[in-house]
PQR file with spaces between the fields and no chain letter, atoms N, CA, C, O and H, PARSE charges and radii, in Angstrom:
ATOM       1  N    UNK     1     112.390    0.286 -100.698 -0.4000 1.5000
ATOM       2  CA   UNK     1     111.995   -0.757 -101.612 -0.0000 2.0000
ATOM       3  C    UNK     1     111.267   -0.099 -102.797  0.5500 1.7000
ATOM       4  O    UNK     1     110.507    0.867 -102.727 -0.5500 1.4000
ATOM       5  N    UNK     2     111.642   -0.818 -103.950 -0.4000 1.5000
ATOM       6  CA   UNK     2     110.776    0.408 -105.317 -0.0000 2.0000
ATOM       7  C    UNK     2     109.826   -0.549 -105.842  0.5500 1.7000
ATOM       8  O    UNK     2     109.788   -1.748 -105.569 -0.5500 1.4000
ATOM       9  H    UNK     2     112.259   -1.603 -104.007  0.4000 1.0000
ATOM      10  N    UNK     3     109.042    0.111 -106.644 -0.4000 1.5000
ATOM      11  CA   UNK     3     108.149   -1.131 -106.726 -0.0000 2.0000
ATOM      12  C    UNK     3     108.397   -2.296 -107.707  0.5500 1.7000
ATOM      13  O    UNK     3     107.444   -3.067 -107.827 -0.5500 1.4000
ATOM      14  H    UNK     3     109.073    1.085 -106.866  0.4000 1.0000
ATOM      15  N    UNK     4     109.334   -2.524 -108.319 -0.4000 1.5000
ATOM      16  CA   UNK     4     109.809   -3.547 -108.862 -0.0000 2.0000
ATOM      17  C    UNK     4     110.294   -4.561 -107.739  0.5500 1.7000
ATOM      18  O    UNK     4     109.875   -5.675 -108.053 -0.5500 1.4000
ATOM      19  H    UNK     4     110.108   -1.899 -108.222  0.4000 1.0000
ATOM      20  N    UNK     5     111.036   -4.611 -106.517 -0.4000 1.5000
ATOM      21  CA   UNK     5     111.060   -5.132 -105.601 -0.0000 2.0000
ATOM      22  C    UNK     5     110.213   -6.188 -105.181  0.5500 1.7000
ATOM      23  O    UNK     5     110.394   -7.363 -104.861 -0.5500 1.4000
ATOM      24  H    UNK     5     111.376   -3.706 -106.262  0.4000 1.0000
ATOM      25  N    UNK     6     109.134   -5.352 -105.284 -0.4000 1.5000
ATOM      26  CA   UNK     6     107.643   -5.777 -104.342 -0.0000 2.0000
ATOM      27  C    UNK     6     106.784   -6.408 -104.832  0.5500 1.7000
ATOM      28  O    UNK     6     106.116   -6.179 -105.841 -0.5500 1.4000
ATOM      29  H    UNK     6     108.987   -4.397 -105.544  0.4000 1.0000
ATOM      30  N    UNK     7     106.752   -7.833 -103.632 -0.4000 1.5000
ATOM      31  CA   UNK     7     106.282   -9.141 -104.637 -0.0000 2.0000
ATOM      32  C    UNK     7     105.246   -8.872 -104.034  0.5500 1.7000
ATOM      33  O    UNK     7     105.205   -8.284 -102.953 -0.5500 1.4000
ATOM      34  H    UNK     7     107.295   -8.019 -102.813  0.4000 1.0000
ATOM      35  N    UNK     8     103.992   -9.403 -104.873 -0.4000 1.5000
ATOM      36  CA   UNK     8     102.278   -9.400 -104.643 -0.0000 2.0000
ATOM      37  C    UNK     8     101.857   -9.878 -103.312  0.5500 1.7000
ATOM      38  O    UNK     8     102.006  -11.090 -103.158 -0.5500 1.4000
ATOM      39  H    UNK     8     104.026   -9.880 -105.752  0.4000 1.0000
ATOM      40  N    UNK     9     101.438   -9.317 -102.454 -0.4000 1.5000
ATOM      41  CA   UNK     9     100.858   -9.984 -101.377 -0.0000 2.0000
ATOM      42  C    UNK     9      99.544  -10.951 -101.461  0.5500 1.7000
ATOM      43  O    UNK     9      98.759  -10.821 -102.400 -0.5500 1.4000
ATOM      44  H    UNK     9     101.317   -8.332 -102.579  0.4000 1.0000
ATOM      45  N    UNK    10      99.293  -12.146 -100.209 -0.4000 1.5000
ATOM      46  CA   UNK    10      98.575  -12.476 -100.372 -0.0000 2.0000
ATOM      47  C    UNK    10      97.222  -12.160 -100.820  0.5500 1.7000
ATOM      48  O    UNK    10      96.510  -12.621 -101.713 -0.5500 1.4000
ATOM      49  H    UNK    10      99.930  -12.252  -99.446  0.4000 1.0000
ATOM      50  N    UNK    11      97.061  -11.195  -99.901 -0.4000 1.5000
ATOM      51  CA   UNK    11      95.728  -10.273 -100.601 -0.0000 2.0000
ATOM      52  C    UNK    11      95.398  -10.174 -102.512  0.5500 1.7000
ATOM      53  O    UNK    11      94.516  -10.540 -103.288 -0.5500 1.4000
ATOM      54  H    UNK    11      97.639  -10.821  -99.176  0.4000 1.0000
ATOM      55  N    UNK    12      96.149   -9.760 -102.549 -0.4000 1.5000
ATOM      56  CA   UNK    12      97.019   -8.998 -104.135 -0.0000 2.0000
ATOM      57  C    UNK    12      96.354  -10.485 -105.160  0.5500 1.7000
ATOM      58  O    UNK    12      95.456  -10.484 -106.002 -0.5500 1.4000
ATOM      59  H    UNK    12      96.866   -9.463 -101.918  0.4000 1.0000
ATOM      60  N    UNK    13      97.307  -11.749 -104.609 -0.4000 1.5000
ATOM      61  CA   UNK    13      97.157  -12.679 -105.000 -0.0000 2.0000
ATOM      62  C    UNK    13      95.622  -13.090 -105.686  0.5500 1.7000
ATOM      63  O    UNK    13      95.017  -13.197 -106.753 -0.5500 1.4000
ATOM      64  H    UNK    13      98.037  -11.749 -103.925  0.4000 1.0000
ATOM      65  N    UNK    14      95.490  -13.243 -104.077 -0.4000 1.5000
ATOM      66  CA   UNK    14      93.826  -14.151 -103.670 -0.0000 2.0000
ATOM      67  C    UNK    14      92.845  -12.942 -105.015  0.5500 1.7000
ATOM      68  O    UNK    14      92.113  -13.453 -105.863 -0.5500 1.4000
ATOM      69  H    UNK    14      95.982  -13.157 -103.211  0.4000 1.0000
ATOM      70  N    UNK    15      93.060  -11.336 -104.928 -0.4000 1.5000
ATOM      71  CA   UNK    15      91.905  -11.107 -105.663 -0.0000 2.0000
ATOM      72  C    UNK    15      92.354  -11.205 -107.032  0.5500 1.7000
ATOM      73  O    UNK    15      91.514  -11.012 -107.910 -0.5500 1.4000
ATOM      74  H    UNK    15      93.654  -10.921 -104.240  0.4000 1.0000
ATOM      75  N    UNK    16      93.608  -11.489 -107.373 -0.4000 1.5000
ATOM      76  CA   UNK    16      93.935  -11.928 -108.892 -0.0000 2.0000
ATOM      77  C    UNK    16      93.060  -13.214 -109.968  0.5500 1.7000
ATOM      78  O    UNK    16      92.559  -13.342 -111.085 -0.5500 1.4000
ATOM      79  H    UNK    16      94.290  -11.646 -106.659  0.4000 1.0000
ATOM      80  N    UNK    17      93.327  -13.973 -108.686 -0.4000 1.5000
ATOM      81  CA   UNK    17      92.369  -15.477 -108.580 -0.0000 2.0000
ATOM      82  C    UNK    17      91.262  -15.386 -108.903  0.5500 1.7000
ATOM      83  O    UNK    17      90.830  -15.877 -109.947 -0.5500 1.4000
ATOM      84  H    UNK    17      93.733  -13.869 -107.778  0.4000 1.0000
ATOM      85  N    UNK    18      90.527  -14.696 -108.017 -0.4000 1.5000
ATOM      86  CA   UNK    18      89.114  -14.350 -107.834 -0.0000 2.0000
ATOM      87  C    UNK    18      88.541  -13.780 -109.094  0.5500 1.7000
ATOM      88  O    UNK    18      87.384  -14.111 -109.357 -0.5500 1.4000
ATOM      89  H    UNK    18      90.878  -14.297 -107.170  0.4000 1.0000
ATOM      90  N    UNK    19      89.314  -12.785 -110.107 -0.4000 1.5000
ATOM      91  CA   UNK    19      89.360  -12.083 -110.764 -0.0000 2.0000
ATOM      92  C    UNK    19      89.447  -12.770 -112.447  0.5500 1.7000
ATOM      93  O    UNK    19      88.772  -12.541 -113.451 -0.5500 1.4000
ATOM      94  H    UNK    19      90.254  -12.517 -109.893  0.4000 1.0000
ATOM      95  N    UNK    20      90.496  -13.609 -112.209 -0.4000 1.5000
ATOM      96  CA   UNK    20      90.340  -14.866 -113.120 -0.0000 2.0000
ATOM      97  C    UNK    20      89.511  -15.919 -113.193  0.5500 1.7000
ATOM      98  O    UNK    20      89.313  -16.431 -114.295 -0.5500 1.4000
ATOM      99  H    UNK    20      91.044  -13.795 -111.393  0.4000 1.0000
ATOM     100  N    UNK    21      88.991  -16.340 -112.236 -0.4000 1.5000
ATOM     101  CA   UNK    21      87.613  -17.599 -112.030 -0.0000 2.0000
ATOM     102  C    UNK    21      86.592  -16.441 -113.086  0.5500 1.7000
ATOM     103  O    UNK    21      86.359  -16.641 -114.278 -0.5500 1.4000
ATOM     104  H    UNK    21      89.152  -15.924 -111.341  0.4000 1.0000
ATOM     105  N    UNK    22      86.131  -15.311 -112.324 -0.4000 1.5000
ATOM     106  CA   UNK    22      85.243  -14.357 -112.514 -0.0000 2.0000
ATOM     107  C    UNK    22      85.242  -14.134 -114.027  0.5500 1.7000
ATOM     108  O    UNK    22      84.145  -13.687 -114.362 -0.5500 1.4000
ATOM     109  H    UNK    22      86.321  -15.148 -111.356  0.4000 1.0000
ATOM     110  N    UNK    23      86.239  -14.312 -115.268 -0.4000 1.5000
ATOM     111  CA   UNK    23      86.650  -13.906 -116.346 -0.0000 2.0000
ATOM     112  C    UNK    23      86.233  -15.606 -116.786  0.5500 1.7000
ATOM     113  O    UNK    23      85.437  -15.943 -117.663 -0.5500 1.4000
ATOM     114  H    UNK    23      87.130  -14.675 -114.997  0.4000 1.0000
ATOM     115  N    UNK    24      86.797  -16.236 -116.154 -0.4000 1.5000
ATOM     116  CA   UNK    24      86.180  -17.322 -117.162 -0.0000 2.0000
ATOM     117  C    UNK    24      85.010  -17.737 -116.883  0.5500 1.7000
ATOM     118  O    UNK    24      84.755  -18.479 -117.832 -0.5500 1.4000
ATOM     119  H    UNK    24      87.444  -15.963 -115.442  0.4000 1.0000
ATOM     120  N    UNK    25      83.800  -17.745 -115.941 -0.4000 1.5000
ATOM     121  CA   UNK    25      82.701  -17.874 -115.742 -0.0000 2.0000
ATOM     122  C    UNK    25      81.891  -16.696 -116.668  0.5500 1.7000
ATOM     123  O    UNK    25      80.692  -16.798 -116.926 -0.5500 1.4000
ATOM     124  H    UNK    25      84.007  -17.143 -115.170  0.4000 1.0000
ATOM     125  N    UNK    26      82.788  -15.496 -117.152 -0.4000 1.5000
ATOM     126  CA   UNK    26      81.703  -14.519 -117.797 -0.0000 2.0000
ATOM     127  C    UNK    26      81.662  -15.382 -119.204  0.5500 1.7000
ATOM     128  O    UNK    26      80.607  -15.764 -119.711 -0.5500 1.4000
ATOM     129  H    UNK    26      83.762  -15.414 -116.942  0.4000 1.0000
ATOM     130  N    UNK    27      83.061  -15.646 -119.793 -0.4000 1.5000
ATOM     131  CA   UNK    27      83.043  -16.680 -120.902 -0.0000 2.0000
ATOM     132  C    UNK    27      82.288  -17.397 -121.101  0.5500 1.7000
ATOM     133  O    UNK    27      81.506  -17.141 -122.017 -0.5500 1.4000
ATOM     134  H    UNK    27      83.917  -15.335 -119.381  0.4000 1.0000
ATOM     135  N    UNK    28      82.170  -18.383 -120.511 -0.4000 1.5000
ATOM     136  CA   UNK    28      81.624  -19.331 -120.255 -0.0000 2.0000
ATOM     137  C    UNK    28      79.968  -18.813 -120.387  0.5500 1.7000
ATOM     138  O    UNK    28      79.238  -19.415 -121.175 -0.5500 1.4000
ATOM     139  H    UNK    28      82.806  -18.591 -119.767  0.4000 1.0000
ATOM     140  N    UNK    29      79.513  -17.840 -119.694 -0.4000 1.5000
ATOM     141  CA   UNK    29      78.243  -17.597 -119.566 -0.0000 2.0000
ATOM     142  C    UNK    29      77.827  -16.765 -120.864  0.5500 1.7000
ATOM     143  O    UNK    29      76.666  -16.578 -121.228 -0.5500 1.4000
ATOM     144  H    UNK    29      80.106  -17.352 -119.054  0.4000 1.0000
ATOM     145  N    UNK    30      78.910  -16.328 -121.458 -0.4000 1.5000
ATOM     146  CA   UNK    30      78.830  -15.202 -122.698 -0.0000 2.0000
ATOM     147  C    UNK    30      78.473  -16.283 -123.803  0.5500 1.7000
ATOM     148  O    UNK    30      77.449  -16.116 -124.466 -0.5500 1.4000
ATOM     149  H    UNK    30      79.853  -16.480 -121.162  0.4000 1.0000
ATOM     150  N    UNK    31      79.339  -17.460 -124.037 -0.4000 1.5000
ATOM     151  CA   UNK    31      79.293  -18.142 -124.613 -0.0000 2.0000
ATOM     152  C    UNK    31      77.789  -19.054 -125.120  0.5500 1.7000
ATOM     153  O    UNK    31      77.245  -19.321 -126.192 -0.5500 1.4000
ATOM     154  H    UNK    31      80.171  -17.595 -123.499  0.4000 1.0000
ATOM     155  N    UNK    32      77.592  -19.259 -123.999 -0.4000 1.5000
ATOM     156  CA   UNK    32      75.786  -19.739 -124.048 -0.0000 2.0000
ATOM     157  C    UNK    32      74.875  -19.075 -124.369  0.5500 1.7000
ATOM     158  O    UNK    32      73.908  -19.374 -125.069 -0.5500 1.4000
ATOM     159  H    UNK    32      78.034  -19.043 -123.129  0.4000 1.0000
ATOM     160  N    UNK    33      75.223  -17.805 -123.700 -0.4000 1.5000
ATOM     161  CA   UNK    33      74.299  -16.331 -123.706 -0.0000 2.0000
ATOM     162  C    UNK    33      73.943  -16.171 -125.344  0.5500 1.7000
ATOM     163  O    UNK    33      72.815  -16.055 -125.822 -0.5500 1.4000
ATOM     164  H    UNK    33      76.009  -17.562 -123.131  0.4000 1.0000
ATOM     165  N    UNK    34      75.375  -16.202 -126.152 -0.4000 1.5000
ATOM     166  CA   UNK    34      74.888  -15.931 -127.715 -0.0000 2.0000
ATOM     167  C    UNK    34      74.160  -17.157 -128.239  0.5500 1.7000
ATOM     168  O    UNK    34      73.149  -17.060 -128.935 -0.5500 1.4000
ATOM     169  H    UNK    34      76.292  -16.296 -125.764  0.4000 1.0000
ATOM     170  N    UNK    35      74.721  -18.344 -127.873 -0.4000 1.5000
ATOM     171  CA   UNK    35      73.889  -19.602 -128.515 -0.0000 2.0000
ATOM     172  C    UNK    35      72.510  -19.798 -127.946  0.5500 1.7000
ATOM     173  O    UNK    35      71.726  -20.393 -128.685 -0.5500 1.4000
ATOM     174  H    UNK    35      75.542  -18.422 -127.308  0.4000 1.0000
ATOM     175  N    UNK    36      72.063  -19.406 -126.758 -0.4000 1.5000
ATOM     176  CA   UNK    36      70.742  -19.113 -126.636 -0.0000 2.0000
ATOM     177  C    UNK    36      69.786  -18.115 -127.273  0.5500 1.7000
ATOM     178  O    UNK    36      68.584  -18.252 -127.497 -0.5500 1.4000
ATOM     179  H    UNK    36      72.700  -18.923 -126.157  0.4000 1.0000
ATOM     180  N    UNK    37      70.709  -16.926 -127.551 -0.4000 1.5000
ATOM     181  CA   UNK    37      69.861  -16.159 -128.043 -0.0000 2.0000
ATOM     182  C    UNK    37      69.421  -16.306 -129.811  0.5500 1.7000
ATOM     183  O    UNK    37      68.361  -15.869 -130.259 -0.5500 1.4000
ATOM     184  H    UNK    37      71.686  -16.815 -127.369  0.4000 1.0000
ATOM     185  N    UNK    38      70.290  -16.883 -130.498 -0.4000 1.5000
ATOM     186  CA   UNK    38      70.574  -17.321 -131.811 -0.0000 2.0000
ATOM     187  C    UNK    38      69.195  -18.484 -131.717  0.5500 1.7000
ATOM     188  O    UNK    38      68.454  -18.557 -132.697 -0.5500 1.4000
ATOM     189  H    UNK    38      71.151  -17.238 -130.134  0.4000 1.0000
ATOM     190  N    UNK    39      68.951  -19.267 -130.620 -0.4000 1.5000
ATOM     191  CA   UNK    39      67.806  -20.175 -130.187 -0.0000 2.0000
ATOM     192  C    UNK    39      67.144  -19.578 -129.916  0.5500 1.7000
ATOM     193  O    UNK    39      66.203  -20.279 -130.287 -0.5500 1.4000
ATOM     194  H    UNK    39      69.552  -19.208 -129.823  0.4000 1.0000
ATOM     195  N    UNK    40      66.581  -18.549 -129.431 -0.4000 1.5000
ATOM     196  CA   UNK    40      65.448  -17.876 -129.290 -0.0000 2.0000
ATOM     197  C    UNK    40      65.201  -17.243 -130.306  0.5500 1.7000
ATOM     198  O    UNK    40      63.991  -17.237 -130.533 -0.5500 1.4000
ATOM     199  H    UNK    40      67.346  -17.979 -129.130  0.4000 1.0000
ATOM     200  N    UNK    41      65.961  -16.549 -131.239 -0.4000 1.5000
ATOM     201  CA   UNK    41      65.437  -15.899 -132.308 -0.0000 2.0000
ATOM     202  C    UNK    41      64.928  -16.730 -133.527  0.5500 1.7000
ATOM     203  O    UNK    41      64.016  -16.485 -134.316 -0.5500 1.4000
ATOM     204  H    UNK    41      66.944  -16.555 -131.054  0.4000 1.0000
ATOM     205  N    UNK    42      65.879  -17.898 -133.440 -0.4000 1.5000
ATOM     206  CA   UNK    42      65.172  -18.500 -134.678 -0.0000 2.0000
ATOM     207  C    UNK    42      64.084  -19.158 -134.299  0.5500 1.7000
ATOM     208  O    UNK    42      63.145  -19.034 -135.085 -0.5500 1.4000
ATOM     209  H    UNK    42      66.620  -18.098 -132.799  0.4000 1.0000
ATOM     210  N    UNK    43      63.858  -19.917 -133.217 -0.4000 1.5000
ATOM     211  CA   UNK    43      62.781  -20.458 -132.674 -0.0000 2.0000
ATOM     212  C    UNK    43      61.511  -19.105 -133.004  0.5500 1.7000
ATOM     213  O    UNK    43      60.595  -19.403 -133.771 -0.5500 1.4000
ATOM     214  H    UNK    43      64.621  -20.017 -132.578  0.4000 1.0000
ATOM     215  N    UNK    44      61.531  -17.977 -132.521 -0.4000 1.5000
ATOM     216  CA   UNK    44      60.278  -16.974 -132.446 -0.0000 2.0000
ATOM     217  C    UNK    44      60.095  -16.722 -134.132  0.5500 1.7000
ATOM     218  O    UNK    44      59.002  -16.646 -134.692 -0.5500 1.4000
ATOM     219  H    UNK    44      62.275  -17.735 -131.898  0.4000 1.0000
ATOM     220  N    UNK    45      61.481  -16.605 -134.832 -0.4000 1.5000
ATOM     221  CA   UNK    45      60.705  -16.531 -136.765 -0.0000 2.0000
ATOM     222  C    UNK    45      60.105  -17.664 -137.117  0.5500 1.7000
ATOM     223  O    UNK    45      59.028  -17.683 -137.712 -0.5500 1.4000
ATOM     224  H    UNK    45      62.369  -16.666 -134.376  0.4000 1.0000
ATOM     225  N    UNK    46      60.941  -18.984 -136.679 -0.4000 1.5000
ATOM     226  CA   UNK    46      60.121  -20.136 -137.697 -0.0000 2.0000
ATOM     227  C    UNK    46      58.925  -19.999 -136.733  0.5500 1.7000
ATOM     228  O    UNK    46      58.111  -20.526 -137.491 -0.5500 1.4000
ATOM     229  H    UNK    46      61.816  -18.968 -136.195  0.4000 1.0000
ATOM     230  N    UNK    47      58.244  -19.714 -135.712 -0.4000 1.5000
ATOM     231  CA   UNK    47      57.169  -20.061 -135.273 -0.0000 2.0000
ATOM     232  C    UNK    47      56.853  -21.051 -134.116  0.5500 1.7000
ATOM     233  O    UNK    47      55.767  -21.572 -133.865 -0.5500 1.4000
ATOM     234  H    UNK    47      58.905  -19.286 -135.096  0.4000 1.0000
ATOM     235  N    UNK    48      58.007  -21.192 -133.486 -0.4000 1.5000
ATOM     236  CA   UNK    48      58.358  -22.639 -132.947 -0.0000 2.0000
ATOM     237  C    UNK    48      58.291  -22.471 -131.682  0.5500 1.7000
ATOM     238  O    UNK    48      58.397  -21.283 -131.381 -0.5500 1.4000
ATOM     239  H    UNK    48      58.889  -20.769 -133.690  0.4000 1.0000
ATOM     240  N    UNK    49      58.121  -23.371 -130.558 -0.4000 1.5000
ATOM     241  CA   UNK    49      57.787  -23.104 -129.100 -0.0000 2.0000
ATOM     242  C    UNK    49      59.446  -21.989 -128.600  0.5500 1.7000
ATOM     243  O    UNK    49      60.595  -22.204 -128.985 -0.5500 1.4000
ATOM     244  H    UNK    49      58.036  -24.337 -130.802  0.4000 1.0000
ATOM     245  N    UNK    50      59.112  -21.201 -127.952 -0.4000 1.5000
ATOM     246  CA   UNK    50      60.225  -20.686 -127.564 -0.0000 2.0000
ATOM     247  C    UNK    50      60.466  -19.815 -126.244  0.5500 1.7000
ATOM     248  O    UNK    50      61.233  -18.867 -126.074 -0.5500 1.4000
ATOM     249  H    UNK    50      58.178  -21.025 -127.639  0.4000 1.0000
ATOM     250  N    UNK    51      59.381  -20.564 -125.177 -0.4000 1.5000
ATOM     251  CA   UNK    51      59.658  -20.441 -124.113 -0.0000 2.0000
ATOM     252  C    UNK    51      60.736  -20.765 -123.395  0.5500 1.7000
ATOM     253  O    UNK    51      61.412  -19.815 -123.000 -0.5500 1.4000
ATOM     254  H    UNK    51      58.758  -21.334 -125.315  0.4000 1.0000
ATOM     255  N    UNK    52      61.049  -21.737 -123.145 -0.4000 1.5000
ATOM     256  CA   UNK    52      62.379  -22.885 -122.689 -0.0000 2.0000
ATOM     257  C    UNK    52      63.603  -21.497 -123.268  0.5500 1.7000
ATOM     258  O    UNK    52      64.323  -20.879 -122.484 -0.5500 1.4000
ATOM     259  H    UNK    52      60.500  -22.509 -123.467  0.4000 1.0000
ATOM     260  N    UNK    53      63.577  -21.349 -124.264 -0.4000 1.5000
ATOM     261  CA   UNK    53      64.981  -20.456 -125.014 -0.0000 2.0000
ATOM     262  C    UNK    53      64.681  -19.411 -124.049  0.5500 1.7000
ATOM     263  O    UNK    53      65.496  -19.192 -123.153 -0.5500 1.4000
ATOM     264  H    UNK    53      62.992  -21.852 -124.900  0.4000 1.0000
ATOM     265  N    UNK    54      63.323  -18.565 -124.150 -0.4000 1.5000
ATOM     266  CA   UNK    54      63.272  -17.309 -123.773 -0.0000 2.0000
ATOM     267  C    UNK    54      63.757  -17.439 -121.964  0.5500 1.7000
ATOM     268  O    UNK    54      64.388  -16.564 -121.371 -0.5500 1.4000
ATOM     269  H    UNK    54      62.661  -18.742 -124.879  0.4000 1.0000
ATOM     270  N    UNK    55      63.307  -18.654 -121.392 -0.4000 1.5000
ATOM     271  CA   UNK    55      63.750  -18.950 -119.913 -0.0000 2.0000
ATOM     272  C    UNK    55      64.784  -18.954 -119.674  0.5500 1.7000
ATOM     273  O    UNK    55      65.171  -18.349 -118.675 -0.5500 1.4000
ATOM     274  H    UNK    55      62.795  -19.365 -121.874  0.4000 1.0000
ATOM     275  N    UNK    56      65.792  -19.739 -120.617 -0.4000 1.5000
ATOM     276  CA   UNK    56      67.221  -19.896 -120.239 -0.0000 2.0000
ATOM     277  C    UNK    56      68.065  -18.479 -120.550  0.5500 1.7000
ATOM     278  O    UNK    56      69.023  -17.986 -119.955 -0.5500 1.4000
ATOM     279  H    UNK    56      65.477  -20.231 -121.429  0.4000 1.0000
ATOM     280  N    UNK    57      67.487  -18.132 -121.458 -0.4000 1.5000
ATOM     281  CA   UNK    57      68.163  -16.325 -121.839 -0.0000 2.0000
ATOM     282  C    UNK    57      68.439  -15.519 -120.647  0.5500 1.7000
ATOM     283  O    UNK    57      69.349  -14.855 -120.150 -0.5500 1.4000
ATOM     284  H    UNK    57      66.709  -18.533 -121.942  0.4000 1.0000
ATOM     285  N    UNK    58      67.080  -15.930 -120.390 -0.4000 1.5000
ATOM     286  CA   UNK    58      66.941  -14.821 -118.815 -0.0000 2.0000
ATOM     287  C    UNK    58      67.396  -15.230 -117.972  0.5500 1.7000
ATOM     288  O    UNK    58      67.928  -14.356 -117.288 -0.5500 1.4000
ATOM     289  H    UNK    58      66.341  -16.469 -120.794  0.4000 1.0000
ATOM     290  N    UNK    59      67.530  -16.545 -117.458 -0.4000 1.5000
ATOM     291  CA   UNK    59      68.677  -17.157 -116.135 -0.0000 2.0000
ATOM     292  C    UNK    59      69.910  -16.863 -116.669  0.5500 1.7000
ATOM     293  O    UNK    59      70.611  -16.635 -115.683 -0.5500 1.4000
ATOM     294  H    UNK    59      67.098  -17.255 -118.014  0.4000 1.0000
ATOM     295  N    UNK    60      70.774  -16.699 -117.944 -0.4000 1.5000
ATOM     296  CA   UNK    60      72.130  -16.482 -118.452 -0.0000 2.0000
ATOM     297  C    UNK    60      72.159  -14.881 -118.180  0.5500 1.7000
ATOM     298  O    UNK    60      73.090  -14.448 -117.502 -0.5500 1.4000
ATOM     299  H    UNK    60      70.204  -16.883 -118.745  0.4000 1.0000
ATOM     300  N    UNK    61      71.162  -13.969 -118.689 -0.4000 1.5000
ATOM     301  CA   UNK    61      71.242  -12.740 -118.699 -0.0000 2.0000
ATOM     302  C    UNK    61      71.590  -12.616 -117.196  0.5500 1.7000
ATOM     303  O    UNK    61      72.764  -12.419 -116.882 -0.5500 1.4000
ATOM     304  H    UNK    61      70.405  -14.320 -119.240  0.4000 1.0000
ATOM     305  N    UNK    62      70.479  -12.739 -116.106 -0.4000 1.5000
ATOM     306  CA   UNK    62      70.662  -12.577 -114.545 -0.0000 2.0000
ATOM     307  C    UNK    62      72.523  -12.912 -114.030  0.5500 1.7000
ATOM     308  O    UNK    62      73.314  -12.097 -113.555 -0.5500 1.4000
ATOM     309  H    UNK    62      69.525  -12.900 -116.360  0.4000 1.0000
ATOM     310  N    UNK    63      72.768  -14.481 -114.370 -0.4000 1.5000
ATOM     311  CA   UNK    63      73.919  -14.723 -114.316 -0.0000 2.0000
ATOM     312  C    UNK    63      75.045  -13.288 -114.744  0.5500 1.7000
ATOM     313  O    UNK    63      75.494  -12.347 -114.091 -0.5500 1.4000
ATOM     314  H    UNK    63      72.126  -15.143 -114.755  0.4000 1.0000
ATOM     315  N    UNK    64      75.157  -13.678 -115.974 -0.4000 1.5000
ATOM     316  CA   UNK    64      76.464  -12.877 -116.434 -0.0000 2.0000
ATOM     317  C    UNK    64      76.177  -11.522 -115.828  0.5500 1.7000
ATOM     318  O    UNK    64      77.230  -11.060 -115.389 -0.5500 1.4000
ATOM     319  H    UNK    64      74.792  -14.443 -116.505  0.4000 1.0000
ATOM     320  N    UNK    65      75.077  -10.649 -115.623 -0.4000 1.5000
ATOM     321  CA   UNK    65      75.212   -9.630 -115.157 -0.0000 2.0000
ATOM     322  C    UNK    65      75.421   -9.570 -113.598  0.5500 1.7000
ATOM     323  O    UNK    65      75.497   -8.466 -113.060 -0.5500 1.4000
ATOM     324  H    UNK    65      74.222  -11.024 -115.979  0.4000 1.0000
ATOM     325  N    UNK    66      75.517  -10.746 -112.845 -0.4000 1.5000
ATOM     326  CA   UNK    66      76.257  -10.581 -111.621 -0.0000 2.0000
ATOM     327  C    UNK    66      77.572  -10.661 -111.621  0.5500 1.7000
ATOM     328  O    UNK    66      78.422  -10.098 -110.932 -0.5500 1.4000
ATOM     329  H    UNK    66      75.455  -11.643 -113.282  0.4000 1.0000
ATOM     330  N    UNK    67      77.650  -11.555 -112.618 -0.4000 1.5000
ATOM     331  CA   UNK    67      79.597  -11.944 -112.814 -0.0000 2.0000
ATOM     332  C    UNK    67      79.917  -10.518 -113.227  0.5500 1.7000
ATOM     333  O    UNK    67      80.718   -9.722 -112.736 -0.5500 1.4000
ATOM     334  H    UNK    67      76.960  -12.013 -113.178  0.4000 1.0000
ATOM     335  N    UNK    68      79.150  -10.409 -114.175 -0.4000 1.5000
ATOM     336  CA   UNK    68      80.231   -8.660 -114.468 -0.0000 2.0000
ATOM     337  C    UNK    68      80.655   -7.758 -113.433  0.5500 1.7000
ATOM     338  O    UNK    68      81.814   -7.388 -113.244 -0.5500 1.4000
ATOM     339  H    UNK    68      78.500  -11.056 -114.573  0.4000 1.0000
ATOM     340  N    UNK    69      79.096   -7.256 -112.430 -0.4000 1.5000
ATOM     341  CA   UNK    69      79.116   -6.591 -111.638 -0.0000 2.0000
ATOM     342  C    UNK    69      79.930   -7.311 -110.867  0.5500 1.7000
ATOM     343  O    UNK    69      80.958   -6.634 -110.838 -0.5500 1.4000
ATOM     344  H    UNK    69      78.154   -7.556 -112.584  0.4000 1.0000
ATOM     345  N    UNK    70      80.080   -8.133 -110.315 -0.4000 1.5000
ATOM     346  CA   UNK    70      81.435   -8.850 -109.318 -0.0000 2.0000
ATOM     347  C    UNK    70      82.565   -8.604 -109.727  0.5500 1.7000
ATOM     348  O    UNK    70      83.469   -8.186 -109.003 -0.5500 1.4000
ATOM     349  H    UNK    70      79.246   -8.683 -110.339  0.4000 1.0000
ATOM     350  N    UNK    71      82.701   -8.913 -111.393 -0.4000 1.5000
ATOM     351  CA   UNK    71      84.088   -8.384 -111.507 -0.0000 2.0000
ATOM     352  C    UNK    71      84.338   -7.098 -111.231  0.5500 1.7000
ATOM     353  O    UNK    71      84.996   -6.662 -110.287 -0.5500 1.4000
ATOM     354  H    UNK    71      81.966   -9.253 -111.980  0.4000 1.0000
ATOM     355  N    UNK    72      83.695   -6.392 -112.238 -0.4000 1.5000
ATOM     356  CA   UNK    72      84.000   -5.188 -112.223 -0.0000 2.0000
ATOM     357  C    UNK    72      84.131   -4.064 -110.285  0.5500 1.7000
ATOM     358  O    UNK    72      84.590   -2.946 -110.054 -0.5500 1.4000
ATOM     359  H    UNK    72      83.160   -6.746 -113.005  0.4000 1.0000
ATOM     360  N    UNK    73      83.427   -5.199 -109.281 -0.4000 1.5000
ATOM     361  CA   UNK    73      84.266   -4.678 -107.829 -0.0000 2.0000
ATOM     362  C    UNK    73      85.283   -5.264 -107.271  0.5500 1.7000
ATOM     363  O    UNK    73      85.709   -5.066 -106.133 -0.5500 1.4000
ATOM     364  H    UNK    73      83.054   -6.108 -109.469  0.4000 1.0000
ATOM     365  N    UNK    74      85.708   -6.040 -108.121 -0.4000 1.5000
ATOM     366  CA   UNK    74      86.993   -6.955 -107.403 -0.0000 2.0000
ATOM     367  C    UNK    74      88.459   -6.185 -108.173  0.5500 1.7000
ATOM     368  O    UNK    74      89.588   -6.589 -107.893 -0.5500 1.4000
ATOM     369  H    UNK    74      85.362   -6.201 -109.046  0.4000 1.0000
């Protein structure tokens, strides 16, 4: 059998999947990640409360850097 033959096994499959959820959850988290931080920065020049921004930065930062590291072992 050559490898053009050889259709993806389940395995093969399932971490394709896994691999794609994982890609759009980094999106997704990348996506916020910049609009938070664009909120934290302008919030800290004009002078403006910017705890709440600086909190959510850091729960997005924690996030996406597990998704990466997940992807990047799958």
């Amino acid at each position: 059998m050559t490898g053009a033959d050889r259709r993806p096994t389940e395995v093969e499959r399932a971490r394709r999947r896994r691999g794609q959820r994982l890609e759009a959850v980094l999106g997704f988290l990348g996506f916020f990640l910049v609009v938070t931080v664009v909120a934290a920065v302008r919030a800290i020049v004009i002078g403006g409360p910017s705890m709440l921004a600086s909190l959510i930065l850091l729960v997005l930062l924690a996030l996406t850097g597990w998704a990466l590291r997940e992807r990047l072992r799958s």
